[in-house]
PyMOL Python script that loads the backbone (N, CA, C, O; Angstrom):
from pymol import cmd

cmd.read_pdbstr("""\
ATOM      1  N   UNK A   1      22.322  -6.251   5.733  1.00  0.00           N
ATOM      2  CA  UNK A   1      22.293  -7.494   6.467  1.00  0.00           C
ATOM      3  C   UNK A   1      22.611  -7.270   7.946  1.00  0.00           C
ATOM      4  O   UNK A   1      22.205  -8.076   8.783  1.00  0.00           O
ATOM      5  N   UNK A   2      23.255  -6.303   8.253  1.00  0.00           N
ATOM      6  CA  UNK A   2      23.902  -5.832  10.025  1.00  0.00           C
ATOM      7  C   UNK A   2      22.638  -5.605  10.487  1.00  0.00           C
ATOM      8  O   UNK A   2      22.179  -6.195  11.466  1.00  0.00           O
ATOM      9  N   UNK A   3      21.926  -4.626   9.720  1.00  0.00           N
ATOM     10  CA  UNK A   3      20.931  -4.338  10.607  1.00  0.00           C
ATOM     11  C   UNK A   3      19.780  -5.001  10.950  1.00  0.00           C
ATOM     12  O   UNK A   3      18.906  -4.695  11.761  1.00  0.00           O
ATOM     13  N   UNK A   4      19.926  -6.211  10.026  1.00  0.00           N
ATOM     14  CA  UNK A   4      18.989  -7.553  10.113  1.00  0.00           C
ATOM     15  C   UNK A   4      18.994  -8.482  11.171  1.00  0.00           C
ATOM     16  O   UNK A   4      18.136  -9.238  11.625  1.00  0.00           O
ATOM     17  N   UNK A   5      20.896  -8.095  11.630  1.00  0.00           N
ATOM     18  CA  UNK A   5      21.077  -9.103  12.879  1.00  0.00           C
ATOM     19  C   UNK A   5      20.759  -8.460  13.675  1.00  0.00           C
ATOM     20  O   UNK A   5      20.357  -8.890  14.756  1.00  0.00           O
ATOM     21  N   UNK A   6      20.839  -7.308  13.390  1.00  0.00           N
ATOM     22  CA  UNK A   6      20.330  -6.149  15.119  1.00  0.00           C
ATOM     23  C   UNK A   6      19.216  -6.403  15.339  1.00  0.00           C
ATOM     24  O   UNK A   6      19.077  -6.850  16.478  1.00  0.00           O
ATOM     25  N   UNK A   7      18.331  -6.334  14.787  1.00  0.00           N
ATOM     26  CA  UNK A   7      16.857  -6.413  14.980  1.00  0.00           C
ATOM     27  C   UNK A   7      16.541  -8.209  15.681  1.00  0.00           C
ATOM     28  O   UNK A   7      15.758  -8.511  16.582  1.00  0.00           O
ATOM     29  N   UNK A   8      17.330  -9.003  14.993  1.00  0.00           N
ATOM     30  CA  UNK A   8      17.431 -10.451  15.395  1.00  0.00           C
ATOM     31  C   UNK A   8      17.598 -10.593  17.081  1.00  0.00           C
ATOM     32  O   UNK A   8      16.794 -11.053  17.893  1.00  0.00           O
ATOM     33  N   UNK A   9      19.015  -9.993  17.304  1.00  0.00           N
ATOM     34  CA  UNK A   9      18.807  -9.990  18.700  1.00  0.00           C
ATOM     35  C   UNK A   9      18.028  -9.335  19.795  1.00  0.00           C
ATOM     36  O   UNK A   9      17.735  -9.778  20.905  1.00  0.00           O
ATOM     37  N   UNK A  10      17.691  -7.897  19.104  1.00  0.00           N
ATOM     38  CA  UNK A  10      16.302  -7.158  19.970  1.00  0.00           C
ATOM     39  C   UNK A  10      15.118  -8.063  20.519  1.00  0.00           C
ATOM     40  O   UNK A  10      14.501  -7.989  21.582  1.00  0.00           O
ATOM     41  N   UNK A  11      14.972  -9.163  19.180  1.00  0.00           N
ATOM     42  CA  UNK A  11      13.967  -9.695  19.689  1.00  0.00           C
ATOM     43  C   UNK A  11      14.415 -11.211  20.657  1.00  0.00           C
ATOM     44  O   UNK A  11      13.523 -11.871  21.190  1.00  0.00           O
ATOM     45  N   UNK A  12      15.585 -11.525  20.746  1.00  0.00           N
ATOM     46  CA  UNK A  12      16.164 -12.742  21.538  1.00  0.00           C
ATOM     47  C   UNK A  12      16.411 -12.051  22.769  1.00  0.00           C
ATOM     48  O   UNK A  12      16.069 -12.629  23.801  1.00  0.00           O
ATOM     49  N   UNK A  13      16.860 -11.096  22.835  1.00  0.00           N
ATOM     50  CA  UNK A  13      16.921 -10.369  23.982  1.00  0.00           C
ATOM     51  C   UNK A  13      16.136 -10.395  24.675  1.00  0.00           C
ATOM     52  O   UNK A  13      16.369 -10.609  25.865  1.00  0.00           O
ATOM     53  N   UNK A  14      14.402 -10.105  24.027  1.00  0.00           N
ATOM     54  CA  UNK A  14      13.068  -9.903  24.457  1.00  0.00           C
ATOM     55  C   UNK A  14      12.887 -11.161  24.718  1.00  0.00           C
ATOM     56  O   UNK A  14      12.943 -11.128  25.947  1.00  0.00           O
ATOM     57  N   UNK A  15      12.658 -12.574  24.358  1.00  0.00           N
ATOM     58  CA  UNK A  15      13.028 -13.343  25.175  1.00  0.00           C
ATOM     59  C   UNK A  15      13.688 -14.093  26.319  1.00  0.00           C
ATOM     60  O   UNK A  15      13.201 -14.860  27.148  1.00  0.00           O
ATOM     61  N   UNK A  16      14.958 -13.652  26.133  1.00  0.00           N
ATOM     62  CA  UNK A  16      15.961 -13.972  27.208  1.00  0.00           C
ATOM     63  C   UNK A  16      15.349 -13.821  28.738  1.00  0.00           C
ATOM     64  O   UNK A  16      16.100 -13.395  29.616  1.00  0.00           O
ATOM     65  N   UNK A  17      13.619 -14.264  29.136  1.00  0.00           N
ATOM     66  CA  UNK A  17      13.112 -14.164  30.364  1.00  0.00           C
ATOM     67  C   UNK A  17      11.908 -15.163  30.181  1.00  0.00           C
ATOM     68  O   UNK A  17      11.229 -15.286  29.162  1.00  0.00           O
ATOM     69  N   UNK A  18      11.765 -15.911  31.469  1.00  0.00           N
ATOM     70  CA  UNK A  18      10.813 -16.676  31.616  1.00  0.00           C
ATOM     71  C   UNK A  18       9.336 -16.708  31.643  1.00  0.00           C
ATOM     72  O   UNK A  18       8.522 -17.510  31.187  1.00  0.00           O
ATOM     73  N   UNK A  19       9.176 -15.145  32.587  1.00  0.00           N
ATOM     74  CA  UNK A  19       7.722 -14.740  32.236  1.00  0.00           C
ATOM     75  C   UNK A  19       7.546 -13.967  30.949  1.00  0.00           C
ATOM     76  O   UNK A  19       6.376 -13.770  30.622  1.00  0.00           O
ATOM     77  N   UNK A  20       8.653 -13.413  30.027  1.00  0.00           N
ATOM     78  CA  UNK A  20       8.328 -13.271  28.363  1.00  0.00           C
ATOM     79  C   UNK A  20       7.808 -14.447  27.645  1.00  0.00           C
ATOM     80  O   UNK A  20       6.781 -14.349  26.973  1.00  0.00           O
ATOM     81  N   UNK A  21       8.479 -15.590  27.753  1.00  0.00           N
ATOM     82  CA  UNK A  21       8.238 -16.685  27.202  1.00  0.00           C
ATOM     83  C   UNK A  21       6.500 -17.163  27.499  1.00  0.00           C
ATOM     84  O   UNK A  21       5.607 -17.204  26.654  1.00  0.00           O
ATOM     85  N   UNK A  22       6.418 -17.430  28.712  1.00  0.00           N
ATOM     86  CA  UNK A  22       5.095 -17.685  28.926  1.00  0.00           C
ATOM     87  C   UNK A  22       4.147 -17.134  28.416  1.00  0.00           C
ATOM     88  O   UNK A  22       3.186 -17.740  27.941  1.00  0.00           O
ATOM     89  N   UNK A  23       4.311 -15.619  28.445  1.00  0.00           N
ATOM     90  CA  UNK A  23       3.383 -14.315  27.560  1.00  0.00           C
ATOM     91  C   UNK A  23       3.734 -15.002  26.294  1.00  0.00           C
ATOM     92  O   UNK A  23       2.728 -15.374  25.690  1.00  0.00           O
ATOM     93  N   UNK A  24       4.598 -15.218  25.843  1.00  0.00           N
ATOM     94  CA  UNK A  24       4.562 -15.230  24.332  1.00  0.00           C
ATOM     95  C   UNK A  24       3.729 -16.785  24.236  1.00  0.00           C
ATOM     96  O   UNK A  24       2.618 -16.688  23.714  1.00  0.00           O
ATOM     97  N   UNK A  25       3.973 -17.636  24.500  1.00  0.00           N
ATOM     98  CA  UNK A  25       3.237 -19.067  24.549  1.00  0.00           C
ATOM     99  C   UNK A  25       1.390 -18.766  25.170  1.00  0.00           C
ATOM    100  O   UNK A  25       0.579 -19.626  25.511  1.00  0.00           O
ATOM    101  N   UNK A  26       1.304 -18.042  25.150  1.00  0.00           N
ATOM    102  CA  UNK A  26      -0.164 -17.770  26.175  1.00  0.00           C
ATOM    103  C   UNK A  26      -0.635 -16.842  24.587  1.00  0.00           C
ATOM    104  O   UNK A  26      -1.847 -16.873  24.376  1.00  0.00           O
ATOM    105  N   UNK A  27      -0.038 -16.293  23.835  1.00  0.00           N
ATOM    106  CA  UNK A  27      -0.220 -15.300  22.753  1.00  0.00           C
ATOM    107  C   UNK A  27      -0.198 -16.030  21.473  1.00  0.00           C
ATOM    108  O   UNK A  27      -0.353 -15.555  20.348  1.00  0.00           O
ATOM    109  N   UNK A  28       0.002 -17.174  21.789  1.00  0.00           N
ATOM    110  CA  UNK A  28       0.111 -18.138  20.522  1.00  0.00           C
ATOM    111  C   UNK A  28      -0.880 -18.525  20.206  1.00  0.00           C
ATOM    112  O   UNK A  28      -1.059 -18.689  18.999  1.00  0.00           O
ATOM    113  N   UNK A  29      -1.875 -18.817  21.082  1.00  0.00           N
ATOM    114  CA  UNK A  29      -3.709 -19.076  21.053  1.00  0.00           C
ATOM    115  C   UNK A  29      -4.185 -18.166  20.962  1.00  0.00           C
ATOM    116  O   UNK A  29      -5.359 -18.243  21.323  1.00  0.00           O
ATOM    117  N   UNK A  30      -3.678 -16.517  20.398  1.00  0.00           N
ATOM    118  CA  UNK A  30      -4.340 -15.454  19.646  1.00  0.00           C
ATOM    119  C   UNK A  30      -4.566 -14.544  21.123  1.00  0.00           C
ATOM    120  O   UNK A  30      -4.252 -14.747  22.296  1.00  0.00           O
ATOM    121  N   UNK A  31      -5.508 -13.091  20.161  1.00  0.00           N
ATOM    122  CA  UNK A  31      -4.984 -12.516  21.300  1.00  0.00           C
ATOM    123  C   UNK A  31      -5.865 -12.288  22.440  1.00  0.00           C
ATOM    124  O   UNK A  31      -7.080 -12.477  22.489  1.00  0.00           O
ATOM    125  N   UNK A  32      -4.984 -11.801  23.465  1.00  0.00           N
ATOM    126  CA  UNK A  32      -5.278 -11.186  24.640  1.00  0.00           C
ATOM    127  C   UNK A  32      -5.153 -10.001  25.641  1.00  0.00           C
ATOM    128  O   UNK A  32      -4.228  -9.189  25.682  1.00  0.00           O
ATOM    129  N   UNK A  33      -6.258 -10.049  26.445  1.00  0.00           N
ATOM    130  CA  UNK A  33      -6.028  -8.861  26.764  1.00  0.00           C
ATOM    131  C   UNK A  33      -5.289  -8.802  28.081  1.00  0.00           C
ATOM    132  O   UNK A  33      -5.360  -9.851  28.721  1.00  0.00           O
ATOM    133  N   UNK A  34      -4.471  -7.646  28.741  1.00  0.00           N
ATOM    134  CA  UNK A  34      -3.739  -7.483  29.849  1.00  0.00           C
ATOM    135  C   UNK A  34      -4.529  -8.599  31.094  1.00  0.00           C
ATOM    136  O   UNK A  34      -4.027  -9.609  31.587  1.00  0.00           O
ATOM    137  N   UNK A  35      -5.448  -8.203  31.275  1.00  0.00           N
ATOM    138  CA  UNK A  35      -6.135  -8.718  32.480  1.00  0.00           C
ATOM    139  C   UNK A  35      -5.800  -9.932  32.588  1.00  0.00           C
ATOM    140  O   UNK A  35      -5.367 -10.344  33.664  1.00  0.00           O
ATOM    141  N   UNK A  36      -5.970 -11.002  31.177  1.00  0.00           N
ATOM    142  CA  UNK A  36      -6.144 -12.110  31.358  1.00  0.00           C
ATOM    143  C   UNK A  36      -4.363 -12.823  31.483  1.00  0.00           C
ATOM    144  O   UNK A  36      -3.836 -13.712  32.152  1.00  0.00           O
ATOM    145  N   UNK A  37      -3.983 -12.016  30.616  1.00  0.00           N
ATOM    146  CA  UNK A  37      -2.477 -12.462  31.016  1.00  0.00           C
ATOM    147  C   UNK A  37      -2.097 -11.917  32.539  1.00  0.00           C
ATOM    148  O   UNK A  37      -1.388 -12.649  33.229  1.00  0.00           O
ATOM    149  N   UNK A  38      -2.324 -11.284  32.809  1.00  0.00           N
ATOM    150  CA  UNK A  38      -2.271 -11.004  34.855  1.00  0.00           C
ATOM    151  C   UNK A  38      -2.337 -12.201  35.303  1.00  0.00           C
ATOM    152  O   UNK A  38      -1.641 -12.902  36.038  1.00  0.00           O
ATOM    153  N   UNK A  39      -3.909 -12.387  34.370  1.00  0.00           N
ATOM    154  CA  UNK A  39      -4.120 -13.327  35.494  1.00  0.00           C
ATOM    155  C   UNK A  39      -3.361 -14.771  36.113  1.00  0.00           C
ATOM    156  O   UNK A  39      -3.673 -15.387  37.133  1.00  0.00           O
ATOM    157  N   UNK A  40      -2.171 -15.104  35.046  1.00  0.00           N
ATOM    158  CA  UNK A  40      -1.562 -16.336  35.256  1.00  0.00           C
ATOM    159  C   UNK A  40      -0.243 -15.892  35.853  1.00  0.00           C
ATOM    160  O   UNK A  40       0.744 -16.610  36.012  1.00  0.00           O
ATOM    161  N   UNK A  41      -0.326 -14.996  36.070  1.00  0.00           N
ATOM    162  CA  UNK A  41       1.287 -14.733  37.186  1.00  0.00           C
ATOM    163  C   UNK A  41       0.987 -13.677  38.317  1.00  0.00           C
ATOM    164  O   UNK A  41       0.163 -12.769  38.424  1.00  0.00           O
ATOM    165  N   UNK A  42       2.104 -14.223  39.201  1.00  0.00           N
ATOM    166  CA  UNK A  42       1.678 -13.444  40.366  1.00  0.00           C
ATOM    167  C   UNK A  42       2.868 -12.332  40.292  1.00  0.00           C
ATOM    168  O   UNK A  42       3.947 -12.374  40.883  1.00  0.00           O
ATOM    169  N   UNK A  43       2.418 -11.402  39.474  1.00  0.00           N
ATOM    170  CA  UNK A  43       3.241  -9.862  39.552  1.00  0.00           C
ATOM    171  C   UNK A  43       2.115  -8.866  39.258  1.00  0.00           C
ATOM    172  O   UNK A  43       0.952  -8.900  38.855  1.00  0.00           O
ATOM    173  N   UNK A  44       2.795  -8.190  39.556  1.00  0.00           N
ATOM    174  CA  UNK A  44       2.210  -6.589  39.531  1.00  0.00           C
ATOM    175  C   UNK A  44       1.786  -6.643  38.345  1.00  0.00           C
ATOM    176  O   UNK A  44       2.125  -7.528  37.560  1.00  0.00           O
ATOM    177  N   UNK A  45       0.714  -5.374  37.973  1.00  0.00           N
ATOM    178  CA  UNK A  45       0.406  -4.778  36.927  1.00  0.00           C
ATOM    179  C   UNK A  45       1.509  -3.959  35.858  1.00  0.00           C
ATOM    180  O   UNK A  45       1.695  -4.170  34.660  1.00  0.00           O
ATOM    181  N   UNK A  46       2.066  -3.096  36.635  1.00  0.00           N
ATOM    182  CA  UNK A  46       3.296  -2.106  36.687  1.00  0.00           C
ATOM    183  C   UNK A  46       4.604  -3.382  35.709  1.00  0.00           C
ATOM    184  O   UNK A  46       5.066  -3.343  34.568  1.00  0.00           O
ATOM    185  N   UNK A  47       4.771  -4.261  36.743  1.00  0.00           N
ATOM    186  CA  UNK A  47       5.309  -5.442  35.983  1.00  0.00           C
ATOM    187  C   UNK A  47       5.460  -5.979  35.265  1.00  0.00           C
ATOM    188  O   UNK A  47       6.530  -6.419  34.844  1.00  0.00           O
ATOM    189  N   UNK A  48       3.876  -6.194  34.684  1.00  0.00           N
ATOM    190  CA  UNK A  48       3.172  -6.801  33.506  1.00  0.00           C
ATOM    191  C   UNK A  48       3.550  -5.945  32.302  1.00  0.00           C
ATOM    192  O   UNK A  48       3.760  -6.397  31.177  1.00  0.00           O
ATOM    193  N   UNK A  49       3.628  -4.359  32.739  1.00  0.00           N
ATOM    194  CA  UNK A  49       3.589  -3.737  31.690  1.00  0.00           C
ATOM    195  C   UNK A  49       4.832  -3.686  31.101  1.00  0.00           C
ATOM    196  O   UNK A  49       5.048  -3.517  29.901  1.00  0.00           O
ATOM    197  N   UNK A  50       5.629  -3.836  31.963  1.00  0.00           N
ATOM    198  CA  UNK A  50       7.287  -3.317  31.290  1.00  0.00           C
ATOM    199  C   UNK A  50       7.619  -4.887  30.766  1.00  0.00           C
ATOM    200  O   UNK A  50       8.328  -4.894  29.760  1.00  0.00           O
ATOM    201  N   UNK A  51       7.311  -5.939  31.166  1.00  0.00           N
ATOM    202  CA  UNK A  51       7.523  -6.987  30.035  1.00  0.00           C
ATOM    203  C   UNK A  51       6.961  -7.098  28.963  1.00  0.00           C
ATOM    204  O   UNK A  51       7.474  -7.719  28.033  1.00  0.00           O
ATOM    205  N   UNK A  52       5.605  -6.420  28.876  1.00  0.00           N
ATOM    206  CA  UNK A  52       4.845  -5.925  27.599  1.00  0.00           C
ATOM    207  C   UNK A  52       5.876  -5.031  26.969  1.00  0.00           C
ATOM    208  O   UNK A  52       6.239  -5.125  25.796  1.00  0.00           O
ATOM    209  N   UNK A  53       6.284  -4.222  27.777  1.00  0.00           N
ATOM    210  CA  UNK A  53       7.054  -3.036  26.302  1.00  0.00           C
ATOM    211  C   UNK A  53       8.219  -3.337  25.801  1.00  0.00           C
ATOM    212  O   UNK A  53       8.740  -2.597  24.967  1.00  0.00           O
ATOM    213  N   UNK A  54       8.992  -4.823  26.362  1.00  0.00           N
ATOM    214  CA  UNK A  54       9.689  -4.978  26.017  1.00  0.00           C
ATOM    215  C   UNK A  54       9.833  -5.799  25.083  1.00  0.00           C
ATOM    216  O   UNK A  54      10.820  -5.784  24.347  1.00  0.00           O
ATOM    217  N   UNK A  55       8.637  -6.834  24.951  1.00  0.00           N
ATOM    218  CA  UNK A  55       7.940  -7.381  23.914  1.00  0.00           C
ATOM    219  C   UNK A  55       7.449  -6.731  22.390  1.00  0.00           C
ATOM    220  O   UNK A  55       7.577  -7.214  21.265  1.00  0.00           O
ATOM    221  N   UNK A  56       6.952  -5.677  22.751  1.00  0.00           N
ATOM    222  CA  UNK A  56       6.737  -4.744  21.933  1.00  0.00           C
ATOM    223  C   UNK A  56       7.694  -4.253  21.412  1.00  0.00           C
ATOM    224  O   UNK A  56       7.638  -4.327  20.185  1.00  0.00           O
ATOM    225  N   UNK A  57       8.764  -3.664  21.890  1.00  0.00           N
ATOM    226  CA  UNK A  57       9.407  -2.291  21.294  1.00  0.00           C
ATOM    227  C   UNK A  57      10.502  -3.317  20.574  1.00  0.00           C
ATOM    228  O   UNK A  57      11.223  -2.863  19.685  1.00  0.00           O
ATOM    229  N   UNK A  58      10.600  -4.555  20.930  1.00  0.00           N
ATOM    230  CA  UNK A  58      11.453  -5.746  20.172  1.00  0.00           C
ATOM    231  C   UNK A  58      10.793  -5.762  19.079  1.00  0.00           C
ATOM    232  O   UNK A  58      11.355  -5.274  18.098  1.00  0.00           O
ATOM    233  N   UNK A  59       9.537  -6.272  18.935  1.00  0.00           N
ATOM    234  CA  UNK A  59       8.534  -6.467  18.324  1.00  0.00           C
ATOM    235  C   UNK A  59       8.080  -7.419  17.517  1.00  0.00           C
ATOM    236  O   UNK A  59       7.682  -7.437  16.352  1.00  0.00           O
ATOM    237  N   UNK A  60       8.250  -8.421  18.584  1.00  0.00           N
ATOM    238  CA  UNK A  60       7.758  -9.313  18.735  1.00  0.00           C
ATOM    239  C   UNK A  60       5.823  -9.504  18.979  1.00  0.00           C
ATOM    240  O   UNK A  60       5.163 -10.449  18.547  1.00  0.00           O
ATOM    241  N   UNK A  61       5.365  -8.495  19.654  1.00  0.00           N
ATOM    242  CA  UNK A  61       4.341  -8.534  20.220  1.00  0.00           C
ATOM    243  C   UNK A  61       3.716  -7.102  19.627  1.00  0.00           C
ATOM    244  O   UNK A  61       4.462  -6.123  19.643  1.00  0.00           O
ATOM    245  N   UNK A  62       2.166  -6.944  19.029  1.00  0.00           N
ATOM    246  CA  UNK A  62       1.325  -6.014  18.750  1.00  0.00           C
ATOM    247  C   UNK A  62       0.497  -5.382  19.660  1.00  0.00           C
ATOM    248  O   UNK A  62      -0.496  -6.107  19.731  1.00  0.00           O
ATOM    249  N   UNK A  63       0.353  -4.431  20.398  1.00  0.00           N
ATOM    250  CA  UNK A  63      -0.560  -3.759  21.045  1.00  0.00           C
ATOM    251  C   UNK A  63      -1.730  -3.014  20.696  1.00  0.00           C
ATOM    252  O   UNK A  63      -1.574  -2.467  19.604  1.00  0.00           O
ATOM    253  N   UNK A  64      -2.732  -2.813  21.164  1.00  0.00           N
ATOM    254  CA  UNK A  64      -3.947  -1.695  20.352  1.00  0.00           C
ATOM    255  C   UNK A  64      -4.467  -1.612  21.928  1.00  0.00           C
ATOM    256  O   UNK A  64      -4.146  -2.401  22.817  1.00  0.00           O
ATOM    257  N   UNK A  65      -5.242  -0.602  22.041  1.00  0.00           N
ATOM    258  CA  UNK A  65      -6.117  -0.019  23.470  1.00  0.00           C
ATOM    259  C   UNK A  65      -7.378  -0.332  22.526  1.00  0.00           C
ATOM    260  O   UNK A  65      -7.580  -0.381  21.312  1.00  0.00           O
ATOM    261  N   UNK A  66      -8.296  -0.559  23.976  1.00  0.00           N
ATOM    262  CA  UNK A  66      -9.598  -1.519  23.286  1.00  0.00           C
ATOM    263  C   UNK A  66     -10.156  -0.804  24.597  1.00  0.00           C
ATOM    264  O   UNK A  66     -10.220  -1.332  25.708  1.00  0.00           O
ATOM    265  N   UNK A  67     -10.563   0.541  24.256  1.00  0.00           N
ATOM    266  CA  UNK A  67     -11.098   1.319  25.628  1.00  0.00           C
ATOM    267  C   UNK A  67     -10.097   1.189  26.490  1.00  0.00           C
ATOM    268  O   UNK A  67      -8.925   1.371  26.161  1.00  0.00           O
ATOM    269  N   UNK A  68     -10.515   0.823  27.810  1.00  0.00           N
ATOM    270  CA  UNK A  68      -9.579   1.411  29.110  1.00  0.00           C
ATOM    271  C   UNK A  68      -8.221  -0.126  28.938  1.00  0.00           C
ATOM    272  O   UNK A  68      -7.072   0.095  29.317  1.00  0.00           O
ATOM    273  N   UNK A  69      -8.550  -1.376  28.421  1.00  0.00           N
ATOM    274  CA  UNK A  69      -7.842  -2.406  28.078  1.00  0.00           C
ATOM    275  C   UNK A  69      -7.013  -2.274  27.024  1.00  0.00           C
ATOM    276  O   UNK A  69      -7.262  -1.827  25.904  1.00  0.00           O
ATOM    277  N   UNK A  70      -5.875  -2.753  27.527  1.00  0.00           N
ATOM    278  CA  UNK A  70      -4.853  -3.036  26.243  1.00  0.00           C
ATOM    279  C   UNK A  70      -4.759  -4.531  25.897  1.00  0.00           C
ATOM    280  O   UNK A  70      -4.622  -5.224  26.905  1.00  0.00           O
ATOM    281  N   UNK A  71      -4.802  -5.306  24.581  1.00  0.00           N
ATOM    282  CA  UNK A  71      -4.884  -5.974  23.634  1.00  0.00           C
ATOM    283  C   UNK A  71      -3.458  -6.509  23.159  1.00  0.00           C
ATOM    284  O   UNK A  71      -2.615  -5.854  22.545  1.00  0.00           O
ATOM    285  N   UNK A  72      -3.362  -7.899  23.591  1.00  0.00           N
ATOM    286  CA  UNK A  72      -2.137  -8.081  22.774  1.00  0.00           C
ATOM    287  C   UNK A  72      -2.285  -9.463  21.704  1.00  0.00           C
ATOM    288  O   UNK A  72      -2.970 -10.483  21.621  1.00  0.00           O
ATOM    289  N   UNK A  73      -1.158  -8.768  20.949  1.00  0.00           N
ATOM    290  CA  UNK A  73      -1.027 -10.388  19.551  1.00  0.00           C
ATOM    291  C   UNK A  73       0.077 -10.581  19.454  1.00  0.00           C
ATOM    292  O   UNK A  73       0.842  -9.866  20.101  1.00  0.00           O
ATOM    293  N   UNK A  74       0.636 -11.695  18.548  1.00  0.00           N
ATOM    294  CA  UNK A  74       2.271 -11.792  18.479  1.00  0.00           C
ATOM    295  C   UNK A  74       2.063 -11.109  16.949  1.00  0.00           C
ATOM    296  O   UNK A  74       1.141 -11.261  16.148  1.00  0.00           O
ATOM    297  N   UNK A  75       3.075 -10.439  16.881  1.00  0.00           N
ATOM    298  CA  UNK A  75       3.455 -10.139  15.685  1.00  0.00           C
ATOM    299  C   UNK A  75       4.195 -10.750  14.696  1.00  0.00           C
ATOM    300  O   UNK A  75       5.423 -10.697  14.624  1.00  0.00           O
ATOM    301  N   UNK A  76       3.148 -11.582  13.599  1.00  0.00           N
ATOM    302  CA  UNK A  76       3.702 -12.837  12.955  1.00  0.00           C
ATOM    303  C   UNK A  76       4.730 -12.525  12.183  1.00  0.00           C
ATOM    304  O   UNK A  76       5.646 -13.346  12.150  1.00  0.00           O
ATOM    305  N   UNK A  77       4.824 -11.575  11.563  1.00  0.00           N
ATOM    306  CA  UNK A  77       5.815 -10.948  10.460  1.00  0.00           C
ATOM    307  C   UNK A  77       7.540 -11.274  10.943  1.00  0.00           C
ATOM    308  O   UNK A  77       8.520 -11.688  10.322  1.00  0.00           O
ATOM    309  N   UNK A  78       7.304 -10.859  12.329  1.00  0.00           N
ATOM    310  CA  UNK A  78       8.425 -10.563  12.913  1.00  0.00           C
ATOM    311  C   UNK A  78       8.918 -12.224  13.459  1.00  0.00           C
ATOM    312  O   UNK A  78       9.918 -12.861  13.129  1.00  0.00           O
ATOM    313  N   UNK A  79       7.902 -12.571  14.317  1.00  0.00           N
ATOM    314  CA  UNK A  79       7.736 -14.004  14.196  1.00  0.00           C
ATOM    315  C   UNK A  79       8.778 -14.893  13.443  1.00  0.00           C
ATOM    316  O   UNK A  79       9.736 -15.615  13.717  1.00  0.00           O
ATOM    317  N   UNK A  80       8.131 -14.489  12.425  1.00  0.00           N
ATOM    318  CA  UNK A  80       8.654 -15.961  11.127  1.00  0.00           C
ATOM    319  C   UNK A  80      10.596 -15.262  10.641  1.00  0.00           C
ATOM    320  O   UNK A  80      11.475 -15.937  10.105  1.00  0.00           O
ATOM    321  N   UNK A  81      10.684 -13.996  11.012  1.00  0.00           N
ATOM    322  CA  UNK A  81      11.965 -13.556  10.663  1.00  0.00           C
ATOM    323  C   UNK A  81      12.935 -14.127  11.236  1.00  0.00           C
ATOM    324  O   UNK A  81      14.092 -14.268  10.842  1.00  0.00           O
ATOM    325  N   UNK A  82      12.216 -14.610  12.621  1.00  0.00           N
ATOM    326  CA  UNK A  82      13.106 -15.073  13.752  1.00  0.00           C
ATOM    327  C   UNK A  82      13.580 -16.114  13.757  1.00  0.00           C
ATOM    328  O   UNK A  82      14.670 -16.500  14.180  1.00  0.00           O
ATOM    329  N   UNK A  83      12.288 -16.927  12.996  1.00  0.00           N
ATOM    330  CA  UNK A  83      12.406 -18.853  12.906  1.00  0.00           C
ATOM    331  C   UNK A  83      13.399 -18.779  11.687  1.00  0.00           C
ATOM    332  O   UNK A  83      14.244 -19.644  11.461  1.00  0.00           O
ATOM    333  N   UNK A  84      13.247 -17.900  11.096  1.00  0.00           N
ATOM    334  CA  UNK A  84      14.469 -17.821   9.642  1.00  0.00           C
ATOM    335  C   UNK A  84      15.637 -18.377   9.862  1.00  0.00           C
ATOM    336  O   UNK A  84      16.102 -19.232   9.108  1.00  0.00           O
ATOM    337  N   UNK A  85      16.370 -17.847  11.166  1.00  0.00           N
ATOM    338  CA  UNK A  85      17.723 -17.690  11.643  1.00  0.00           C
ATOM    339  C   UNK A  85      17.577 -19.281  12.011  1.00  0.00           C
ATOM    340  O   UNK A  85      18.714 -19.705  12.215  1.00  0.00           O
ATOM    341  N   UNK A  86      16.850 -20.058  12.130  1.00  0.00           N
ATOM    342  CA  UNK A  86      16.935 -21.115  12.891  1.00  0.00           C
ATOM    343  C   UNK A  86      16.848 -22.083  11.810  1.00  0.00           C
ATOM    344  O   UNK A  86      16.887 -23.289  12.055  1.00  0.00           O
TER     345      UNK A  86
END
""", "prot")
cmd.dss("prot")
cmd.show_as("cartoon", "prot")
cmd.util.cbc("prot")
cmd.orient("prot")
């Protein structure tokens, strides 16, 4: 069960930011690719990415490379573990 809460907060953690949230609400209408999530904030690429991995490595969020593009989804599994607590 400890390590159930650990994982719980990895992913609240991964929230605990405003442009995470938005990514994650923009990922809720399925997925997308980097570009298009760029396209609604004004940050860097470089930027984009490290809120991606932090999304990810929580894991909250699924990645795949789709050629030179990376691809994102929410990761429902993890998702619904979260709404559990709630």
């Amino acid at each position: 069960m400890q390590e159930k809460y650990k994982d719980l907060v990895k992913m609240l953690k991964g929230l605990a930011d405003e442009t995470r949230l938005k990514i994650m609400k923009m990922l809720s209408s399925g997925e997308l690719c980097a570009c298009k999530i760029l396209e609604e904030f004004d940050i860097t690429q470089p930027t984009l990415s490290y809120h991606m991995k932090i999304l990810t490595d929580c894991g909250l969020v699924n990645a795949r490379r789709e050629g030179a593009w990376m691809k994102y989804t929410i990761n429902d599994e993890n998702l619904e573990k979260l709404k559990e607590i709630f």
